[in-house]
C-alpha positions as CSV (number, residue, x, y, z in Angstrom):
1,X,222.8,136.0,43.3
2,X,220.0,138.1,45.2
3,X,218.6,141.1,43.2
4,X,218.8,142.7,46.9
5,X,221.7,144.9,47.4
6,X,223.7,143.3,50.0
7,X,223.2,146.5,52.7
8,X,219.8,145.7,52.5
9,X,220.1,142.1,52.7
10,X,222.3,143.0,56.0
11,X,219.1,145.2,57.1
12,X,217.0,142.5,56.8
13,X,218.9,139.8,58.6
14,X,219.7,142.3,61.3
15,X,215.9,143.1,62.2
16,X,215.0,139.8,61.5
17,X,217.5,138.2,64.0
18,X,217.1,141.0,66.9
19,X,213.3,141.1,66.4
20,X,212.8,137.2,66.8
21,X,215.1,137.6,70.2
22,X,212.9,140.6,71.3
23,X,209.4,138.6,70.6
24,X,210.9,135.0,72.1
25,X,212.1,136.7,75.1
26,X,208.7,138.3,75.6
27,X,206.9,135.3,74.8
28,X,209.0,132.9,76.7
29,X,209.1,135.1,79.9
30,X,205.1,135.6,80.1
31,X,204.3,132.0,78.9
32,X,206.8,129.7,80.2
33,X,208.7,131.4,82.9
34,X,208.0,131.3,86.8
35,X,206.5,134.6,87.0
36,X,206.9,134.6,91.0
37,X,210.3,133.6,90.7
38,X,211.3,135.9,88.2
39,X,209.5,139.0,89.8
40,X,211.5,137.8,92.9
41,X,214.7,138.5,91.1
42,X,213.9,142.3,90.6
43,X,213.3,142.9,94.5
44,X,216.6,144.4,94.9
45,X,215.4,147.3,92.7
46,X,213.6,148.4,96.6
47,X,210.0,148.7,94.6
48,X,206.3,148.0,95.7
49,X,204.8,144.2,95.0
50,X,202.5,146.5,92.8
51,X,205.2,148.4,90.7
52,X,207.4,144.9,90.8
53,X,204.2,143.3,89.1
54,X,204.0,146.4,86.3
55,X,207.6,146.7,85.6
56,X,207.8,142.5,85.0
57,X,204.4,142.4,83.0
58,X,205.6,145.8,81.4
59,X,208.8,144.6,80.3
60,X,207.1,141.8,78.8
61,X,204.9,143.7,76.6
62,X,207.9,145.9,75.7
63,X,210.1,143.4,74.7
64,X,207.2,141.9,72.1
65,X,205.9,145.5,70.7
66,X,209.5,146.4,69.8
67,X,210.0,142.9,68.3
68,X,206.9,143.6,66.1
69,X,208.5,147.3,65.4
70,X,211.5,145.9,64.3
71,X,209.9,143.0,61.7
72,X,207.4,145.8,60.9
73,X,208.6,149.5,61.0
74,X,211.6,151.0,59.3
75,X,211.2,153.9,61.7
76,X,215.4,154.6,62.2
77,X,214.7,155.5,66.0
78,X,213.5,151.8,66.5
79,X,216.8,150.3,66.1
80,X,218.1,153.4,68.6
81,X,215.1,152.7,71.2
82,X,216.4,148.8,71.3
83,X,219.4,149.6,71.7
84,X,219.3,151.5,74.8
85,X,216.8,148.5,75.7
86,X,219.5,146.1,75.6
87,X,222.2,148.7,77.1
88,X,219.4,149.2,80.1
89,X,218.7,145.6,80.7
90,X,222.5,144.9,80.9
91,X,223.4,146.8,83.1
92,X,220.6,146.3,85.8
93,X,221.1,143.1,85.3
94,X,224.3,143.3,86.5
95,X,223.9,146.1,89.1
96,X,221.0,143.5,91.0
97,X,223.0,140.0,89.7
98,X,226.2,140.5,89.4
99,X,227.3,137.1,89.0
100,X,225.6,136.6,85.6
101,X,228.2,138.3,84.3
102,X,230.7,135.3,84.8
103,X,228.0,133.0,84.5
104,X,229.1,130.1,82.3
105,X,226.6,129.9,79.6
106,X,227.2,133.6,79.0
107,X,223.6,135.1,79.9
108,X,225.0,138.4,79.7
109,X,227.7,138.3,77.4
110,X,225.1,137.4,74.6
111,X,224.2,141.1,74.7
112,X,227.5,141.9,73.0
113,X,226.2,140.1,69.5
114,X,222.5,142.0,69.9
115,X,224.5,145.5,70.6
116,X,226.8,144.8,67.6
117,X,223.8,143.8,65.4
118,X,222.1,146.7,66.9
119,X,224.8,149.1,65.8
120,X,225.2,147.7,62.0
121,X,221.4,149.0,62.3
122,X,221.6,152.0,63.5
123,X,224.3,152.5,61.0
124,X,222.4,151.3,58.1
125,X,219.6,153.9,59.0
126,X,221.6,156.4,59.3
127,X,223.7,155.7,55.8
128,X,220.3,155.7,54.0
129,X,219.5,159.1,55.7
Protein backbone atom coordinates (compact mmCIF):
# COMPACT_ATOMS: atom_id res chain seq x y z
CA UNK A 1 0.00 0.00 0.00
CA UNK A 2 1.35 3.53 -1.16
CA UNK A 3 2.01 6.14 1.61
CA UNK A 4 0.35 8.57 -1.15
CA UNK A 5 -3.15 9.38 -0.42
CA UNK A 6 -5.02 8.00 -3.27
CA UNK A 7 -6.36 11.80 -4.58
CA UNK A 8 -2.97 12.40 -4.98
CA UNK A 9 -1.97 9.25 -6.55
CA UNK A 10 -5.10 10.13 -8.99
CA UNK A 11 -3.31 13.64 -9.54
CA UNK A 12 -0.39 12.16 -10.52
CA UNK A 13 -1.57 9.59 -12.97
CA UNK A 14 -3.83 12.23 -14.44
CA UNK A 15 -0.89 14.76 -15.34
CA UNK A 16 1.27 12.19 -16.01
CA UNK A 17 -1.10 10.47 -18.67
CA UNK A 18 -2.42 13.96 -20.37
CA UNK A 19 1.10 15.48 -20.18
CA UNK A 20 2.84 12.52 -22.13
CA UNK A 21 -0.26 12.89 -24.81
CA UNK A 22 0.48 16.74 -24.95
CA UNK A 23 4.48 16.21 -25.41
CA UNK A 24 4.01 13.00 -27.98
CA UNK A 25 1.63 14.89 -30.06
CA UNK A 26 3.96 17.79 -30.20
CA UNK A 27 6.88 15.82 -30.80
CA UNK A 28 5.36 13.48 -33.24
CA UNK A 29 3.70 16.26 -35.38
CA UNK A 30 7.03 18.43 -35.74
CA UNK A 31 9.36 15.33 -36.10
CA UNK A 32 7.58 12.64 -37.95
CA UNK A 33 4.60 14.22 -39.57
CA UNK A 34 4.28 15.57 -43.25
CA UNK A 35 4.43 19.11 -42.35
CA UNK A 36 3.07 20.17 -45.97
CA UNK A 37 0.46 17.77 -45.67
CA UNK A 38 -0.61 18.54 -42.40
CA UNK A 39 -0.50 22.47 -42.87
CA UNK A 40 -2.67 21.58 -46.02
CA UNK A 41 -5.31 20.30 -43.78
CA UNK A 42 -5.77 23.68 -41.95
CA UNK A 43 -6.49 25.69 -45.33
CA UNK A 44 -10.01 25.72 -44.83
CA UNK A 45 -9.44 28.03 -41.76
CA UNK A 46 -9.13 30.88 -45.19
CA UNK A 47 -5.53 31.96 -43.56
CA UNK A 48 -2.21 33.31 -45.23
CA UNK A 49 0.59 30.49 -46.22
CA UNK A 50 2.49 32.77 -43.56
CA UNK A 51 -0.14 32.51 -40.58
CA UNK A 52 -0.94 28.72 -41.81
CA UNK A 53 2.96 28.12 -41.21
CA UNK A 54 2.69 30.02 -37.42
CA UNK A 55 -0.40 28.56 -36.35
CA UNK A 56 1.01 24.70 -37.35
CA UNK A 57 4.60 25.46 -35.91
CA UNK A 58 2.71 27.32 -32.98
CA UNK A 59 0.48 24.64 -32.09
CA UNK A 60 3.43 22.42 -31.96
CA UNK A 61 5.32 24.32 -29.44
CA UNK A 62 2.01 24.70 -27.49
CA UNK A 63 1.11 21.34 -27.23
CA UNK A 64 4.95 20.52 -25.81
CA UNK A 65 5.16 23.64 -23.22
CA UNK A 66 1.82 22.65 -21.72
CA UNK A 67 3.00 18.98 -21.61
CA UNK A 68 6.09 20.17 -19.66
CA UNK A 69 3.57 22.45 -17.41
CA UNK A 70 1.53 19.69 -16.63
CA UNK A 71 4.68 17.04 -15.54
CA UNK A 72 6.12 20.20 -13.95
CA UNK A 73 3.71 22.94 -12.49
CA UNK A 74 0.94 22.46 -10.14
CA UNK A 75 -0.36 25.86 -11.26
CA UNK A 76 -4.47 24.85 -10.95
CA UNK A 77 -5.11 27.04 -14.20
CA UNK A 78 -2.81 24.57 -16.27
CA UNK A 79 -5.26 21.80 -16.08
CA UNK A 80 -8.12 24.68 -17.10
CA UNK A 81 -5.79 26.16 -20.05
CA UNK A 82 -5.58 22.30 -21.51
CA UNK A 83 -8.71 21.80 -21.21
CA UNK A 84 -9.98 24.46 -23.34
CA UNK A 85 -6.90 23.17 -25.58
CA UNK A 86 -8.48 20.02 -26.16
CA UNK A 87 -12.25 21.54 -26.20
CA UNK A 88 -10.64 24.08 -29.08
CA UNK A 89 -8.92 21.50 -31.10
CA UNK A 90 -12.16 19.38 -31.14
CA UNK A 91 -14.15 21.26 -32.32
CA UNK A 92 -12.03 22.86 -35.29
CA UNK A 93 -11.28 19.79 -36.06
CA UNK A 94 -14.58 18.99 -36.70
CA UNK A 95 -15.79 22.33 -38.08
CA UNK A 96 -12.78 21.86 -41.13
CA UNK A 97 -13.04 17.63 -41.10
CA UNK A 98 -15.98 16.71 -40.23
CA UNK A 99 -15.72 13.16 -41.08
CA UNK A 100 -13.14 12.42 -38.35
CA UNK A 101 -15.82 12.40 -36.19
CA UNK A 102 -17.10 8.90 -37.54
CA UNK A 103 -13.78 7.97 -38.39
CA UNK A 104 -13.25 4.37 -37.44
CA UNK A 105 -10.28 4.43 -35.21
CA UNK A 106 -11.87 7.16 -33.21
CA UNK A 107 -9.42 10.22 -33.85
CA UNK A 108 -11.76 12.36 -32.28
CA UNK A 109 -13.60 10.44 -29.90
CA UNK A 110 -10.28 9.92 -27.97
CA UNK A 111 -10.75 13.45 -26.73
CA UNK A 112 -13.60 12.27 -24.52
CA UNK A 113 -10.98 10.22 -22.09
CA UNK A 114 -8.34 13.48 -22.12
CA UNK A 115 -11.56 15.88 -21.31
CA UNK A 116 -12.64 13.34 -18.51
CA UNK A 117 -9.07 13.06 -17.17
CA UNK A 118 -8.92 16.74 -17.62
CA UNK A 119 -11.91 17.36 -15.48
CA UNK A 120 -10.91 14.86 -12.47
CA UNK A 121 -8.00 17.59 -12.56
CA UNK A 122 -9.51 20.39 -12.54
CA UNK A 123 -11.48 18.92 -9.78
CA UNK A 124 -8.61 17.87 -7.73
CA UNK A 125 -7.27 21.50 -7.86
CA UNK A 126 -10.03 22.93 -6.96
CA UNK A 127 -10.80 20.39 -3.82
CA UNK A 128 -7.23 21.20 -2.52
CA UNK A 129 -8.21 24.96 -2.93
Amino acid sequence: MSSKPLIQQIDQIGRYSVAIIFICAGLISFIWNDHTLAINKLTPLNLSPVSTHFLFYGLIVMDILFGLLLLFTKNPIIPILCFCIVTGYTLVISFIMPSLLLDPFGILLKNIPILSWLITLILIQKERA
